[in-house]
C-alpha positions as CSV (number, residue, x, y, z in Angstrom):
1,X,16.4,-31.6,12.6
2,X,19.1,-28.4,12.6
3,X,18.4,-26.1,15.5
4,X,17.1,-22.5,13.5
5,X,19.7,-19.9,12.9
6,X,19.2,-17.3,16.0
7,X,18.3,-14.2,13.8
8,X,19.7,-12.0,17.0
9,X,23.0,-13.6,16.6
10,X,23.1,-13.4,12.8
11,X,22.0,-10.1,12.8
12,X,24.9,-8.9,15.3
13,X,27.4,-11.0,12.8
14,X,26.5,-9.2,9.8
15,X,26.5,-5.6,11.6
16,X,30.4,-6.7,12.6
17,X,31.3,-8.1,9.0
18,X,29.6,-5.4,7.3
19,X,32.0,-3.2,9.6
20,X,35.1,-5.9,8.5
21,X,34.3,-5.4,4.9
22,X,34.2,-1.2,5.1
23,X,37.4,-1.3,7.1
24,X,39.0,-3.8,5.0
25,X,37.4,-4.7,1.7
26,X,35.8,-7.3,-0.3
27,X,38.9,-8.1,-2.3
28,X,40.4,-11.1,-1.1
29,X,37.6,-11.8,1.8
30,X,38.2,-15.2,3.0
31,X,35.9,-16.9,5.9
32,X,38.9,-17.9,8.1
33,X,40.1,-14.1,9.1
34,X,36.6,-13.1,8.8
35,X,35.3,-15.3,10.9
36,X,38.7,-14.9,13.3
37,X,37.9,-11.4,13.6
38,X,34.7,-11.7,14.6
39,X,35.3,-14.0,17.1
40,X,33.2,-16.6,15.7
41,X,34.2,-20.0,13.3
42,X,33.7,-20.4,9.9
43,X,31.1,-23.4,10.3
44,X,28.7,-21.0,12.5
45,X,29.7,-18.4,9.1
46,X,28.1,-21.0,7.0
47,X,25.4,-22.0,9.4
48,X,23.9,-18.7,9.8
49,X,24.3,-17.5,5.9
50,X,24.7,-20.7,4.3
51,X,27.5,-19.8,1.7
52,X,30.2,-17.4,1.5
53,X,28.1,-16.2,-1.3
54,X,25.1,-15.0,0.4
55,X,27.6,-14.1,3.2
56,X,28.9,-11.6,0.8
57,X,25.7,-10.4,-0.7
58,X,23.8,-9.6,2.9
59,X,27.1,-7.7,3.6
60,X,26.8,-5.5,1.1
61,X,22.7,-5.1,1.2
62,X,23.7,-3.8,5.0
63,X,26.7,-1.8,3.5
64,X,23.5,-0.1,1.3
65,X,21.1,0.0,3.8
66,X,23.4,2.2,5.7
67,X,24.8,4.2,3.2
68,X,21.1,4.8,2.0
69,X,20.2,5.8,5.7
70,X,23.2,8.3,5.2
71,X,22.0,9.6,1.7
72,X,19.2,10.4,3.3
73,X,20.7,13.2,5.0
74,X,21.8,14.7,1.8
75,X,19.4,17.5,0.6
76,X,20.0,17.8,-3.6
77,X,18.5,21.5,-3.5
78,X,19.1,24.7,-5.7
79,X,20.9,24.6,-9.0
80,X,22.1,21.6,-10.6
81,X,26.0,22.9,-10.2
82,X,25.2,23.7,-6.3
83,X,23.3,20.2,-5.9
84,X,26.6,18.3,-7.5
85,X,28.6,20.5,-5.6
86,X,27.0,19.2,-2.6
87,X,26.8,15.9,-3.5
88,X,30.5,15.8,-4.1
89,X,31.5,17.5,-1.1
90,X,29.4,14.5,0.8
91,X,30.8,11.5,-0.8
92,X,34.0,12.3,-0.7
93,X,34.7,13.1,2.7
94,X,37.2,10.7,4.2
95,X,35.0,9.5,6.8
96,X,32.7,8.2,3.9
97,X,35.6,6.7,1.8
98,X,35.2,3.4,3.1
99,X,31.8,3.2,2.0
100,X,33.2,4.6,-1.8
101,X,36.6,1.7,-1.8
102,X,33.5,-0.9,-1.6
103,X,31.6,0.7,-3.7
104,X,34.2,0.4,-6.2
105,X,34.7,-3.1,-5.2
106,X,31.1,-3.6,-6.4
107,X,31.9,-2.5,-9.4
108,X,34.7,-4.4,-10.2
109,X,32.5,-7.3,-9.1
110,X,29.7,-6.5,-11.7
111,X,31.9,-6.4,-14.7
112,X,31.9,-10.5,-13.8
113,X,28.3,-10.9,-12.5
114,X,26.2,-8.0,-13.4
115,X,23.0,-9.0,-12.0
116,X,24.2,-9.7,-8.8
117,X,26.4,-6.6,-8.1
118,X,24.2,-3.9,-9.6
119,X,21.8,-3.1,-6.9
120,X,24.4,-1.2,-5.1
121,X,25.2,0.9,-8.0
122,X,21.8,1.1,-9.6
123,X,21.1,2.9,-5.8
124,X,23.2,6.0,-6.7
125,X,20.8,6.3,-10.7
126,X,17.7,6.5,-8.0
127,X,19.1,8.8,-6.1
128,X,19.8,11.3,-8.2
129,X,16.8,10.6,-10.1
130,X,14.5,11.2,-6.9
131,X,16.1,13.6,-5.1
132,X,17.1,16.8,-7.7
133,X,15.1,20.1,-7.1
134,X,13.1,21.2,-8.2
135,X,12.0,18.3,-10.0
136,X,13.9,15.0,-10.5
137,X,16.3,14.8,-13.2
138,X,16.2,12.8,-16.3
139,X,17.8,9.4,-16.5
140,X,20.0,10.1,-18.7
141,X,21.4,14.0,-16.7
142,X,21.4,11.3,-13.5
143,X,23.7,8.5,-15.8
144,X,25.8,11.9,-16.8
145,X,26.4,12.9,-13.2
146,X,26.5,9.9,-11.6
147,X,29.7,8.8,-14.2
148,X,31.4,12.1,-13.2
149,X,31.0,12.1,-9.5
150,X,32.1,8.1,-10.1
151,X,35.3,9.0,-12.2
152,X,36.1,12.0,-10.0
153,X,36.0,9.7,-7.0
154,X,37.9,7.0,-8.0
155,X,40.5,9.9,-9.0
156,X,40.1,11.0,-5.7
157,X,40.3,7.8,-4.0
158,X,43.8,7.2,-5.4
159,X,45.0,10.1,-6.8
160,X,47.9,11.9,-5.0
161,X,46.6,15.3,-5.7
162,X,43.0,15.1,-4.3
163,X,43.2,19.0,-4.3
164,X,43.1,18.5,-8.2
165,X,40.2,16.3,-8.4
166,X,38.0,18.8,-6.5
167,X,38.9,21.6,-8.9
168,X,37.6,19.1,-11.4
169,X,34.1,18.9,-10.0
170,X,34.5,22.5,-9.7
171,X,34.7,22.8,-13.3
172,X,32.2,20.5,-14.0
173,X,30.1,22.6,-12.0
174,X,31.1,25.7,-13.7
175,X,30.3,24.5,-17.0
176,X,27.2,23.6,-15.7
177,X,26.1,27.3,-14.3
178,X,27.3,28.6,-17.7
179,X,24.9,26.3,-19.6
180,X,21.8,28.0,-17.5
181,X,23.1,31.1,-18.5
């Protein structure tokens, strides 16, 4: 009979490859380097998570859970253009872009297995959803502002004028205020 996986251990291995993945992406993740860099072997990778697979998923369910306990930070109140301002200003701070390169990542990953990548962008929909002032916005106002903070991102992520892509939001927001008017 196997000895059981020590969840203290396990637990202390995904922190560390959650913190491998953020600093160096999903793209390309193999268990040897991994595995190297946390100081451990691929055969006690396998033992405690049983594929690479479910390796990879439980990353990214801690990669959520901590930018969810994050997000939770983030106050959406006032107008809808102050609120995406807001927003905005949050996600893309640098010291939050490793959190957006594998949330990208995800989504590259979902175009090939929706069901199992989805969760992590299906978190940003609820967000929005539950979190607008003065009462949560509609699915369909969260699906449009979630796609423009997404695009602007990415943008943002790899654009060599970031400067540019903030005006952008700030337009966005603009058009926004005049609609209320």
């Amino acid at each position: 009979m196997a000895r059981p996986v020590d969840p203290h251990r396990r637990a202390h291995t995904l922190g560390r490859a959650a913190d491998y993945v953020l600093e160096n992406g999903l793209e390309g993740l193999s268990l040897r380097p991994l595995a190297a860099a946390l100081g451990t072997s691929t055969r006690m990778l396998l033992y405690d998570f049983e594929s690479k697979e479910q390796l990879v998923d439980e990353i990214l369910a801690e990669i959520r859970r901590r930018l969810a306990g994050r997000l939770a930070d983030l106050q959406g109140e006032g107008d809808d253009a102050a609120t995406l301002a807001e927003i905005w200003s949050w996600v893309s701070a640098e010291e939050r872009a490793p959190f957006m390169r594998v949330f990208f990542e995800t989504h590259v990953r979902a175009l090939s297995d929706p069901a199992a990548h989805r969760p992590m962008i299906d978190d940003w929909l609820r967000f929005l959803e539950s979190r607008w002032e003065p009462e949560p916005l509609d699915p369909t106002t969260a699906t449009l502002f979630v796609a423009v903070i997404r695009g602007l991102l990415l943008d943002r992520l790899t654009a060599t004028d970031p400067d540019r892509v903030d005006a952008a939001l700030g337009r966005f927001t603009e058009l926004l205020e005049s609609e209320h008017r």
